[in-house]
MIDOSE-1310 file (N, C-alpha, C; in nm, 2 decimals, decimal comma, always signed):
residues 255
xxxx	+0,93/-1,52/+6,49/+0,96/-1,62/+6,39/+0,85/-1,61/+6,28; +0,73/-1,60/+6,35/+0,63/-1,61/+6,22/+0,62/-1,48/+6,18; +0,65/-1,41/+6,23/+0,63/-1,28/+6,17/+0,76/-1,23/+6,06; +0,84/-1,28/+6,03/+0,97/-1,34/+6,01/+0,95/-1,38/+5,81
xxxx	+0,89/-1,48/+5,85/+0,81/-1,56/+5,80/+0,73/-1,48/+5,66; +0,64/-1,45/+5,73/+0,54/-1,40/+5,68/+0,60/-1,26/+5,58; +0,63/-1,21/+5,64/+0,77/-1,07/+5,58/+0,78/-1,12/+5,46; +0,89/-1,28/+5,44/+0,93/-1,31/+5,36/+0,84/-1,37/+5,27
xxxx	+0,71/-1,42/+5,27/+0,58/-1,46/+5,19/+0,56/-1,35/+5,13; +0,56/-1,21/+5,17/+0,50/-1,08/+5,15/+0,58/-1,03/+5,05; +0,72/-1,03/+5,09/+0,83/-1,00/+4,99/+0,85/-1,04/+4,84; +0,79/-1,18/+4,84/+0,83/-1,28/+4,73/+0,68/-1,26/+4,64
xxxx	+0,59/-1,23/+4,74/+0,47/-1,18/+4,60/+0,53/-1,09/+4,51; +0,56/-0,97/+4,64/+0,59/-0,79/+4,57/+0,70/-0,85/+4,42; +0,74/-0,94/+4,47/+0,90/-0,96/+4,34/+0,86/-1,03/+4,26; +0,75/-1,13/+4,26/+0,67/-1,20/+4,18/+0,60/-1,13/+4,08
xxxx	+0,54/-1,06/+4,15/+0,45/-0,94/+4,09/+0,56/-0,82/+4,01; +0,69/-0,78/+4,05/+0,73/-0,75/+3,96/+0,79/-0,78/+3,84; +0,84/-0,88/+3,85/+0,89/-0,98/+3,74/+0,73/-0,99/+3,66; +0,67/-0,99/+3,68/+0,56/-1,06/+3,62/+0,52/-0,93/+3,56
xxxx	+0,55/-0,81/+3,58/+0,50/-0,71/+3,54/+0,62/-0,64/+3,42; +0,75/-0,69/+3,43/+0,84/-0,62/+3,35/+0,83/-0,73/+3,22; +0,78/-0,91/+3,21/+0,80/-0,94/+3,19/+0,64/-0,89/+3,06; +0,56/-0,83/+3,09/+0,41/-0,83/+3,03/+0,46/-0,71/+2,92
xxxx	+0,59/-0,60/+3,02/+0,61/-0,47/+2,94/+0,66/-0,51/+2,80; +0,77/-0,64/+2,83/+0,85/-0,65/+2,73/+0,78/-0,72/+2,64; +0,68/-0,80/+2,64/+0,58/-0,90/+2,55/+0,56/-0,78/+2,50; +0,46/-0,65/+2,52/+0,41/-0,62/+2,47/+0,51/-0,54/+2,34
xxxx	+0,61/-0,48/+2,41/+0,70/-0,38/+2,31/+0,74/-0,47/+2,20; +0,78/-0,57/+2,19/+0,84/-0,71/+2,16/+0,71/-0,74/+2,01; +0,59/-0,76/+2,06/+0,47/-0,70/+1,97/+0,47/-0,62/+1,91; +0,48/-0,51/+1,95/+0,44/-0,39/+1,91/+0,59/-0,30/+1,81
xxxx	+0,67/-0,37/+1,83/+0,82/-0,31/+1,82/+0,82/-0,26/+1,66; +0,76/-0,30/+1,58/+0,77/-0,23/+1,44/+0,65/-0,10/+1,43; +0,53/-0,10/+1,48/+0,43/+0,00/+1,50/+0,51/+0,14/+1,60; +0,56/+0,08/+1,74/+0,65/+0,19/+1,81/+0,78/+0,28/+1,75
xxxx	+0,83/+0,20/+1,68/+0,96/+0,24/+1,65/+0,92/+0,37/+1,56; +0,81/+0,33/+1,46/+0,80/+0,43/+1,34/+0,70/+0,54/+1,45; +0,61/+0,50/+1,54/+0,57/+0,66/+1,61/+0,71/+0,73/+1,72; +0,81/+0,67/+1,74/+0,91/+0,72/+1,85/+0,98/+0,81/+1,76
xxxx	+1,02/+0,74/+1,59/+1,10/+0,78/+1,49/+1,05/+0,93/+1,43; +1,05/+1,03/+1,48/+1,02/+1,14/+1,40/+1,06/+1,19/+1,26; +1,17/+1,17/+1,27/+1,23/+1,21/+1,14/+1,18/+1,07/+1,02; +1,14/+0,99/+1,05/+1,10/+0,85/+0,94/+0,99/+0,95/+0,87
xxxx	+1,05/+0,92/+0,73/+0,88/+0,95/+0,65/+0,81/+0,81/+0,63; +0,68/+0,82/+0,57/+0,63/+0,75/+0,55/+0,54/+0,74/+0,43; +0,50/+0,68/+0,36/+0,43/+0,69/+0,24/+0,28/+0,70/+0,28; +0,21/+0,74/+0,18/+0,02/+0,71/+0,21/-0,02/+0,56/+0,21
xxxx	-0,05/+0,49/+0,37/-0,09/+0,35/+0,32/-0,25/+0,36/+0,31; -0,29/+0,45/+0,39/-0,43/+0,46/+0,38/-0,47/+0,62/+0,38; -0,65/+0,64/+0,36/-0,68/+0,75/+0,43/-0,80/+0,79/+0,50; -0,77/+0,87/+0,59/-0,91/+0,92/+0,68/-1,02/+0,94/+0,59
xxxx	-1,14/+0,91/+0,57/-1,25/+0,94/+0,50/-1,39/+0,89/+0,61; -1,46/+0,95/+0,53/-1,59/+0,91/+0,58/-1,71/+0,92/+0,51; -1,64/+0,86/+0,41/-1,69/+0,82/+0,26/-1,66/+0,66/+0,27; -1,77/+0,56/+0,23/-1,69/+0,44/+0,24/-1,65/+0,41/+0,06
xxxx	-1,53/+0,49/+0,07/-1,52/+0,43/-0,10/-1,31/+0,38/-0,07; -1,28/+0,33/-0,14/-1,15/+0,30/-0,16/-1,08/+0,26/-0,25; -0,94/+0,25/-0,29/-0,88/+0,24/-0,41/-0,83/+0,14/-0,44; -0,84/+0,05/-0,55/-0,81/-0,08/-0,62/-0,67/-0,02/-0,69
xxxx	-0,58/-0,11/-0,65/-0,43/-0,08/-0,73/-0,36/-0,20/-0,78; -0,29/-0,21/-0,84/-0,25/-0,32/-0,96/-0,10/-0,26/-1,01; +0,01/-0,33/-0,95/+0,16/-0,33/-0,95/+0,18/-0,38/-1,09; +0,23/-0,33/-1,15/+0,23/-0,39/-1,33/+0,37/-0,38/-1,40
xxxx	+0,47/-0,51/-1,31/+0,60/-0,53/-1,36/+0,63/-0,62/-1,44; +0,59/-0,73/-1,48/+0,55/-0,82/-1,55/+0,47/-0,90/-1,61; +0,43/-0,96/-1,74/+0,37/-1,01/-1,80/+0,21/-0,95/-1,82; +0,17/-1,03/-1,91/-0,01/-0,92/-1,95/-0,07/-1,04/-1,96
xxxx	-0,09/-1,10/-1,90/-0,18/-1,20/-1,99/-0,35/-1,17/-1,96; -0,33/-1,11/-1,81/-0,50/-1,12/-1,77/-0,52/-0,96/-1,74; -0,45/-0,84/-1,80/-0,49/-0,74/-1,79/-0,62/-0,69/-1,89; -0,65/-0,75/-1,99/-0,78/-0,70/-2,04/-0,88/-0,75/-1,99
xxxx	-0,85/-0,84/-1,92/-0,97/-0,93/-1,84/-1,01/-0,83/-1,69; -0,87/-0,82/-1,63/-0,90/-0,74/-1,50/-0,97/-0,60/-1,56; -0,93/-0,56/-1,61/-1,00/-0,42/-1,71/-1,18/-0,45/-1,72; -1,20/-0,57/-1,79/-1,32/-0,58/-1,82/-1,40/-0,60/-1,70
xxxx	-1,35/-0,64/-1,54/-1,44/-0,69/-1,47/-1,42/-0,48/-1,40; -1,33/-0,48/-1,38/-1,34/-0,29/-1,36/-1,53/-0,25/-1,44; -1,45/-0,26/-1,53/-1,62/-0,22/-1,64/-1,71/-0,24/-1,58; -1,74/-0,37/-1,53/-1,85/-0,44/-1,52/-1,93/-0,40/-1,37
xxxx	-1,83/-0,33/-1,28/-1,87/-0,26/-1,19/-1,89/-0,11/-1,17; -1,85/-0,05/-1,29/-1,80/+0,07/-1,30/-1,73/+0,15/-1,17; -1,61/+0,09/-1,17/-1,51/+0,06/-1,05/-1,38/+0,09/-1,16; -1,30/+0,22/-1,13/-1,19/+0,33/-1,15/-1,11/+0,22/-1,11
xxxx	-0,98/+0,22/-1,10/-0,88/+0,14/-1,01/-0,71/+0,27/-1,05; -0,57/+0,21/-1,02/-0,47/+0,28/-1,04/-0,41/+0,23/-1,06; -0,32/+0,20/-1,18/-0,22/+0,10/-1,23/-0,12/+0,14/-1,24; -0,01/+0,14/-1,15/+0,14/+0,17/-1,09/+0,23/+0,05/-1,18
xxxx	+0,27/+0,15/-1,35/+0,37/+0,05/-1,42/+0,52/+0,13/-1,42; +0,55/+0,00/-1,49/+0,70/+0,02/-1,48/+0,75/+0,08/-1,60; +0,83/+0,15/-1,64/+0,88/+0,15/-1,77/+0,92/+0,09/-1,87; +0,94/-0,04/-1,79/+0,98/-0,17/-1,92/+0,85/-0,22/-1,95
xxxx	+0,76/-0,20/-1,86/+0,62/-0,28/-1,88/+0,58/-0,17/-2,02; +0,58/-0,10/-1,97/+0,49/+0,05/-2,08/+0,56/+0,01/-2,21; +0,70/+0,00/-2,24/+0,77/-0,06/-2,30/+0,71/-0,17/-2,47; +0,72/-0,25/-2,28/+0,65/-0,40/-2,35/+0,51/-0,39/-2,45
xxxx	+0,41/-0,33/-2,40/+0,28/-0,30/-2,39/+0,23/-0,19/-2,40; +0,24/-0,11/-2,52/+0,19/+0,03/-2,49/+0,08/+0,03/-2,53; +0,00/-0,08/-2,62/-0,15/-0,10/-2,62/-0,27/-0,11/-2,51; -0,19/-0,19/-2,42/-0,24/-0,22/-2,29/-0,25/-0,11/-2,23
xxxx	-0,10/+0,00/-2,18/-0,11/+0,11/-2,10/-0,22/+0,23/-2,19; -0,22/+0,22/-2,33/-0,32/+0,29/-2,37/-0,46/+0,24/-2,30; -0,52/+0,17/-2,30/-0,61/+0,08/-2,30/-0,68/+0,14/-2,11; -0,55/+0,10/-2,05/-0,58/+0,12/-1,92/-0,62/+0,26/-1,88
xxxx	-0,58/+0,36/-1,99/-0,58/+0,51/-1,96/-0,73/+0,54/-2,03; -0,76/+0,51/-2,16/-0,85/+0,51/-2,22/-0,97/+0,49/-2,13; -0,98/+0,39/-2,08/-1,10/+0,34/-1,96/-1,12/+0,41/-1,83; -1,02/+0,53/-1,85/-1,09/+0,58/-1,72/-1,01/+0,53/-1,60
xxxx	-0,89/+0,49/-1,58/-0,86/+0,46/-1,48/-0,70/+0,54/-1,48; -0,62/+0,52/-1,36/-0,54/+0,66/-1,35/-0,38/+0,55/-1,34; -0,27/+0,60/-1,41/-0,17/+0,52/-1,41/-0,08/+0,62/-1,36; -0,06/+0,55/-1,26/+0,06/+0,58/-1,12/+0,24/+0,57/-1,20
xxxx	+0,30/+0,62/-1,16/+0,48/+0,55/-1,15/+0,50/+0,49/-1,04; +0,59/+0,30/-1,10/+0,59/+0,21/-1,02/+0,77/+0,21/-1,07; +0,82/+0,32/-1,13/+0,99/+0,36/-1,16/+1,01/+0,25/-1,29; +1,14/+0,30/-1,35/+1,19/+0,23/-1,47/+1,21/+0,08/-1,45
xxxx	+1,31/+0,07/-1,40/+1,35/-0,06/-1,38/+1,29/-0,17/-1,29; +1,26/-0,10/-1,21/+1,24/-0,17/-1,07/+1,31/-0,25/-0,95; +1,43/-0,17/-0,96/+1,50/-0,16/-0,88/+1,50/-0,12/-0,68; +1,55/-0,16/-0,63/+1,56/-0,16/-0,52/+1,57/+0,01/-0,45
xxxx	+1,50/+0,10/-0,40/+1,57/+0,24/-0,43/+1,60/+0,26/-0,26; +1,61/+0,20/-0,19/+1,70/+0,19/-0,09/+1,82/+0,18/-0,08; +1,86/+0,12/-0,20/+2,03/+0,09/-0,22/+2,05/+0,22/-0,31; +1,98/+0,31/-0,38/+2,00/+0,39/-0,45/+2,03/+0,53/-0,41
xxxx	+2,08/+0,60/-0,50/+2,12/+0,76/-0,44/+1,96/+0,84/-0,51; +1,97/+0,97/-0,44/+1,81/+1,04/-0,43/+1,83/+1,09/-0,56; +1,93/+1,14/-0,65/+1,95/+1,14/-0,78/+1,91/+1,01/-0,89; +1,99/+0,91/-0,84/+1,93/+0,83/-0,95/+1,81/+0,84/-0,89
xxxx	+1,72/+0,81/-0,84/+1,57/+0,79/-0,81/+1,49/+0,87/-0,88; +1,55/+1,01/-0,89/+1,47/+1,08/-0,96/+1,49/+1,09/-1,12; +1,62/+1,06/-1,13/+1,62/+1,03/-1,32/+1,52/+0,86/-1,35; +1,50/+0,76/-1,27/+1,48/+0,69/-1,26/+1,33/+0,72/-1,31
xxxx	+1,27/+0,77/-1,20/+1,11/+0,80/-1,21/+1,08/+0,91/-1,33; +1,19/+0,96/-1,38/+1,16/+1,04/-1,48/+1,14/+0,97/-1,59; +1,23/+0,89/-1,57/+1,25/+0,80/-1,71/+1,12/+0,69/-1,71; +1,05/+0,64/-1,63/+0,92/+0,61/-1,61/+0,85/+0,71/-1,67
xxxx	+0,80/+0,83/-1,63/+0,70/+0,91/-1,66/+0,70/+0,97/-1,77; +0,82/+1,00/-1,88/+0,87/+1,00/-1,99/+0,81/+0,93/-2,12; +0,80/+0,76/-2,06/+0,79/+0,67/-2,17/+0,61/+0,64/-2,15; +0,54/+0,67/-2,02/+0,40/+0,65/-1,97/+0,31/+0,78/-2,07
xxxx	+0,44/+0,92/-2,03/+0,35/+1,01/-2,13/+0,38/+1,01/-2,27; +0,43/+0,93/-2,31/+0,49/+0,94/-2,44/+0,34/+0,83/-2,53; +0,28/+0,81/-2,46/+0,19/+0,66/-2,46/+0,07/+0,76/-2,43; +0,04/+0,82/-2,37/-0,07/+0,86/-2,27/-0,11/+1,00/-2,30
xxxx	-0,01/+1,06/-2,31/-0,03/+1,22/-2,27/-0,07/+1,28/-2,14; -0,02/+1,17/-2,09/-0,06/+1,23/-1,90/+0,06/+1,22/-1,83; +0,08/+1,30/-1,72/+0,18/+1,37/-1,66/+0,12/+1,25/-1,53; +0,21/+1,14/-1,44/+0,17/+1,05/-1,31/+0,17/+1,15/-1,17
xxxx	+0,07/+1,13/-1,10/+0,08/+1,19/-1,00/+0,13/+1,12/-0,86; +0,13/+0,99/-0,89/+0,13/+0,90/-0,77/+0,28/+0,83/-0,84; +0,29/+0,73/-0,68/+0,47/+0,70/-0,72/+0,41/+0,59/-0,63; +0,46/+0,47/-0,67/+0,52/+0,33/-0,55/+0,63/+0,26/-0,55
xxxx	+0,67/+0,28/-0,48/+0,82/+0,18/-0,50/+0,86/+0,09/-0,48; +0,93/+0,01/-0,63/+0,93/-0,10/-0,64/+0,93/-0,24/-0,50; +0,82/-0,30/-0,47/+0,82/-0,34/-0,39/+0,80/-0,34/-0,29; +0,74/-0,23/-0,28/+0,71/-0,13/-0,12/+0,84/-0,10/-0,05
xxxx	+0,96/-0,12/-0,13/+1,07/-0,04/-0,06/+1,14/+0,08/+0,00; +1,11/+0,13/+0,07/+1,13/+0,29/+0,09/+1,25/+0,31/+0,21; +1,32/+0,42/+0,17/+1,32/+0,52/+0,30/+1,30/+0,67/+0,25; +1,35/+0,71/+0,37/+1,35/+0,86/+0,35/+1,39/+0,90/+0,20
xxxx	+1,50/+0,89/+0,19/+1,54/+0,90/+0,04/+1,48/+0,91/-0,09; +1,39/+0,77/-0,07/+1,35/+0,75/-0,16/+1,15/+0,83/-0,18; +1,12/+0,79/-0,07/+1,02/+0,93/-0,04/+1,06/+1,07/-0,08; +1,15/+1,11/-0,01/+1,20/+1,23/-0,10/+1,21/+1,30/-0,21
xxxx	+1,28/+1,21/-0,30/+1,29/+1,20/-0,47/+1,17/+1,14/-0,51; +1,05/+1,12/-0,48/+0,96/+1,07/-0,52/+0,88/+1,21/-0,49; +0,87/+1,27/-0,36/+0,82/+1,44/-0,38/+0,89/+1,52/-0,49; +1,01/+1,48/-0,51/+1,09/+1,62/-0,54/+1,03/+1,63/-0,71
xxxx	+0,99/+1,48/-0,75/+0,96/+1,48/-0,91/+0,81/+1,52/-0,92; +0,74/+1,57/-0,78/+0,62/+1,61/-0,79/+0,48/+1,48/-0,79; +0,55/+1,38/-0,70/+0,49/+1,27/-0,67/+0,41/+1,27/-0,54; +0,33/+1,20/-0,49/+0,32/+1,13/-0,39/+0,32/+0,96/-0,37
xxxx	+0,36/+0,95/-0,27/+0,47/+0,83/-0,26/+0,34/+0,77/-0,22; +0,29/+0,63/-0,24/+0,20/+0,56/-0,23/+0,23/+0,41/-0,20; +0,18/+0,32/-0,04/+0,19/+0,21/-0,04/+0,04/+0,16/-0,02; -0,01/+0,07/+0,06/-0,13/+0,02/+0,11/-0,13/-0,03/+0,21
xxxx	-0,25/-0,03/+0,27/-0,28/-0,13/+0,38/-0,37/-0,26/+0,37; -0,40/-0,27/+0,23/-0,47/-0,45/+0,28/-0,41/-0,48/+0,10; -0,35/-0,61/+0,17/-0,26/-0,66/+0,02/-0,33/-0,80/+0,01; -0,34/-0,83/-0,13/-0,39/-0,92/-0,16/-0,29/-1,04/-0,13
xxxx	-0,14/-1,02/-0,17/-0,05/-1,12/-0,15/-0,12/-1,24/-0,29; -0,13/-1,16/-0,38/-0,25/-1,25/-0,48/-0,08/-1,37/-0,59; +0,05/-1,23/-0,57/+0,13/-1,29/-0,65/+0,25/-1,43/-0,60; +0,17/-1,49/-0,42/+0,19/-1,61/-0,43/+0,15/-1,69/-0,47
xxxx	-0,02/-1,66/-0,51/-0,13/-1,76/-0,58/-0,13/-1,88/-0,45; -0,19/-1,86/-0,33/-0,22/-1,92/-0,23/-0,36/-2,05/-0,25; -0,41/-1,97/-0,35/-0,51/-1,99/-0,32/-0,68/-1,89/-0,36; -0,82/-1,91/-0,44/-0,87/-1,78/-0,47/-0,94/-1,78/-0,29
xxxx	-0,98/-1,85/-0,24/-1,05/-1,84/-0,15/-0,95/-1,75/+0,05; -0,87/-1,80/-0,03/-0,75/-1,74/+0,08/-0,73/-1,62/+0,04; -0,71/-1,57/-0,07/-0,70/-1,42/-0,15/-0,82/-1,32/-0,10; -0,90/-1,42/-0,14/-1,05/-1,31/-0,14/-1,11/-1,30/+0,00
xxxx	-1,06/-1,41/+0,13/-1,07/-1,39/+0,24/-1,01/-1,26/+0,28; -0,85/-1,26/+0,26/-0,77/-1,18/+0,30/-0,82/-1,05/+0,26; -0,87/-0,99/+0,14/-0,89/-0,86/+0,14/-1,02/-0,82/+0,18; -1,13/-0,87/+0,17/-1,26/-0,81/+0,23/-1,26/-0,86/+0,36
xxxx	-1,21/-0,89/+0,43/-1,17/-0,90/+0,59/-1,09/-0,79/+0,66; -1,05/-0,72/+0,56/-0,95/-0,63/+0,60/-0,99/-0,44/+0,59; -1,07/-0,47/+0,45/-1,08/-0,34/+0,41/-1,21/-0,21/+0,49; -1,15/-0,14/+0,49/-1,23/-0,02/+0,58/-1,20/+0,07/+0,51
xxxx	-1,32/+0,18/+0,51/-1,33/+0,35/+0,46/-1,16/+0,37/+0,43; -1,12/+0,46/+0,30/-1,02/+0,48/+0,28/-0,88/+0,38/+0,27; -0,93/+0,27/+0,26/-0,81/+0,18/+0,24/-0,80/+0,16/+0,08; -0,63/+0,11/+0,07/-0,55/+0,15/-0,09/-0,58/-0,05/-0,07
xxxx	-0,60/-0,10/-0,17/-0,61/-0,28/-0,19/-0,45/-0,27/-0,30; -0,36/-0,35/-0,27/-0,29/-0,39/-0,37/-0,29/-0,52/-0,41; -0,29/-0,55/-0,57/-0,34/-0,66/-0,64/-0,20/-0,62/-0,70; -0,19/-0,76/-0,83/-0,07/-0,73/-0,92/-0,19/-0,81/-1,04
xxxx	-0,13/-0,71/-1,17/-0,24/-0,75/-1,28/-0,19/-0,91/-1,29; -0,07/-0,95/-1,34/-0,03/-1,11/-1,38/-0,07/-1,20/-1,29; -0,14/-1,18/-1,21/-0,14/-1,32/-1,08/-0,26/-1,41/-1,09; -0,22/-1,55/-1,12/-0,35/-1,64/-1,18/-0,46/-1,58/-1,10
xxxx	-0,52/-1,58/-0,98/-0,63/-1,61/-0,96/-0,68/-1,42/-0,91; -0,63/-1,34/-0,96/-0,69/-1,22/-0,94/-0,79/-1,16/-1,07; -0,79/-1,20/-1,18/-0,93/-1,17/-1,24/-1,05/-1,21/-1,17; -1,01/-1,31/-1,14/-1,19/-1,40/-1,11/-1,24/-1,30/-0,96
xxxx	-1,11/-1,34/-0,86/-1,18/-1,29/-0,72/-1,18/-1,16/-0,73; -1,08/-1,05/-0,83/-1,13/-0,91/-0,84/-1,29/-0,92/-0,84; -1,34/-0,98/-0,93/-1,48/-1,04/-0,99/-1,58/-1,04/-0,85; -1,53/-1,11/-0,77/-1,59/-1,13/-0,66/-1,57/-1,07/-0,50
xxxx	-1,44/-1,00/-0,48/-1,46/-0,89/-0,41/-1,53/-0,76/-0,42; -1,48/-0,76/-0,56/-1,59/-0,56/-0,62/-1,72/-0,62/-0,61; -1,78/-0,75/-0,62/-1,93/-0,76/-0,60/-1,99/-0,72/-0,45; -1,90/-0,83/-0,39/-1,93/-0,77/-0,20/-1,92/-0,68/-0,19
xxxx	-1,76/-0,58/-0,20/-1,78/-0,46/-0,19/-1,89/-0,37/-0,16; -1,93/-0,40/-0,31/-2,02/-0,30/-0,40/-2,15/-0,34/-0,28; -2,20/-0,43/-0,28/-2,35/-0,47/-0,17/-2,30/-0,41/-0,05; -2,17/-0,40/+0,02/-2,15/-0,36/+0,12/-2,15/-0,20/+0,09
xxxx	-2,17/-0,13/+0,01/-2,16/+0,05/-0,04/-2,05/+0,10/-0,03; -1,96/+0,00/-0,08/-1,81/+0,07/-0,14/-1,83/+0,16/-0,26; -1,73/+0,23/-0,25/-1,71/+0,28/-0,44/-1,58/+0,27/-0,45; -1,57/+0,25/-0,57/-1,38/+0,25/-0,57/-1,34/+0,37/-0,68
xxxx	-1,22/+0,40/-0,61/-1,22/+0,55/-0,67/-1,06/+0,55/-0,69; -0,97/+0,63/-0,83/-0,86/+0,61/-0,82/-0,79/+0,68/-0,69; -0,66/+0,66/-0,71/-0,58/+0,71/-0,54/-0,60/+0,88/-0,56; -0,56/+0,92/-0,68/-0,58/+1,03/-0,72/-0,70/+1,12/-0,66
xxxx	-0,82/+1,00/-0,63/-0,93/+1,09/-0,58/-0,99/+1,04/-0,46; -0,90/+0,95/-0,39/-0,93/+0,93/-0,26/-0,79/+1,02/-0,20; -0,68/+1,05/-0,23/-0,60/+1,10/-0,13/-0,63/+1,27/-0,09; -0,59/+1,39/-0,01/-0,56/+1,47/-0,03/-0,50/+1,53/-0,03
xxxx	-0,47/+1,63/-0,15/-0,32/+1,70/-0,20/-0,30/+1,83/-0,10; -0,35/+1,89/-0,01/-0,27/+1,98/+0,04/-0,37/+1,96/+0,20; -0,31/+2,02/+0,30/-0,34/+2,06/+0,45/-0,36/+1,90/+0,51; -0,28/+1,85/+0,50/-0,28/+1,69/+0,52/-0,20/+1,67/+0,66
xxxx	-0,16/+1,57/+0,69/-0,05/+1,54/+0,79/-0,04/+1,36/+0,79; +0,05/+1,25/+0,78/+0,02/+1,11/+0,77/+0,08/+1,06/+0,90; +0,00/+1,00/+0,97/+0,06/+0,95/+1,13/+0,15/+0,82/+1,12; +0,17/+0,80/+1,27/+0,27/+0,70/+1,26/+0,21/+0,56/+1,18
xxxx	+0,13/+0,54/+1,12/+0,07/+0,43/+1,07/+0,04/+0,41/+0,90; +0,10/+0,55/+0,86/+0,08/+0,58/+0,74/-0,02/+0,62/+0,69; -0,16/+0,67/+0,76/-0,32/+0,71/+0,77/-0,27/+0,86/+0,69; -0,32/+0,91/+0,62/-0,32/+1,02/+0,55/-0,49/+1,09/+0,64
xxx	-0,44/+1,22/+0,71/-0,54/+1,26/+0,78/-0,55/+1,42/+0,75; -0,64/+1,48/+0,69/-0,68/+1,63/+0,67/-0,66/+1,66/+0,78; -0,59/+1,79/+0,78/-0,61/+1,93/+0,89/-0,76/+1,99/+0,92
């Protein structure tokens, strides 16, 4: 009888113990399920969110679909650190503003294609995408006299597709890994937490030029930065263009 007993004490851990162990597998995948999916997914492309360096310098970027009010300002605090950055506009912006897009090019800083309209290009066919981005890069050099090497899409939208037609026009497709999220206006002290908490060797910062409180804390991240021995360098000159490979995380890593 007691040995009976005891069997079944013995039994009820082992099952305890496994439940307890299928239930830790699933927490974890359950976590992890957007990071796994894209390393299981082989065929997923992925854009540059970051890159391997060992240089601690990184790239300031600025999404430019609307309104100007505080781009000479963000420009001036650029200056004031002698801090490059990459301004990813749109075609109606360049449009709007071709003083400004001069202005930004003029200073030394590198202007990306952020596509014409700014449209969704997930819903889109890999043809229009690429008349799309042409027609961006058309009205930027028309302004500029420079040919865009980098691409982001509208909104960090992507798939394959749209990665695709974003090589095929002689791009690289470009997202980030530490966002400022500046264009909910949370807050400057919540903004400026969020990015120098985050930022490491080779990381892309995304800012948007219109967003009330990103002059000032631009102002006061490139200071830290800077004491901490950042350099900020356009994407142009932190990515690199050939013998590369980007892992499941978006890490742009030399051969």
């Amino acid at each position: 009888m007691h040995l009976i007993y005891a069997k079944r004490i013995y039994l009820s851990k082992i099952f305890f113990y496994i439940i307890l162990l299928i239930f830790c597998i699933t927490i974890f995948f359950c976590i992890h399920k957007s990071s796994m999916g894209v390393f299981v997914s082989k065929d997923k492309k992925l854009p540059i969110y970051s890159v391997e360096t060992g240089d601690k310098k990184i790239a300031i970027t600025f999404d430019s679909s609307w309104g100007n009010d505080n781009t000479t300002k963000i420009l001036d605090v650029l200056d004031k650190y002698n801090a490059k950055a990459t301004f990813f506009l749109i075609g109606r912006w360049v449009e709007d503003y071709p003083n400004e897009t001069k202005e930004i090019y003029k200073r030394g800083n590198e202007i990306g294609n952020h596509s014409d309209k700014h449209l969704d290009m997930t819903k889109m066919s890999k043809v229009n995408i690429k008349e799309d981005i042409k027609n961006a890069d058309e009205k930027i050099y028309s302004i500029t006299g420079a040919k865009t090497k980098v691409f982001r899409c509208p909104s960090g939208s992507y798939n394959n597709s749209a990665i695709e037609a974003a090589e095929g026009t002689g791009h690289k497709c470009i997202q980030w890994d530490v966002d400022s999220i500046d264009w909910k206006e949370q807050g400057k002290n919540v903004e400026y937490e969020r990015v120098v908490k985050n930022v490491k060797p080779g990381s892309i910062i995304l800012f948007h030029n219109n967003a009330k409180y990103t002059p000032e804390n631009l102002d006061r991240i490139l200071k830290k930065l800077k004491s901490d021995g950042y350099k900020f360098v356009r994407i142009s000159d932190l990515i690199y263009d050939n013998n590369y490979y980007i892992d499941y995380m978006g890490k742009q890593i030399k051969k």
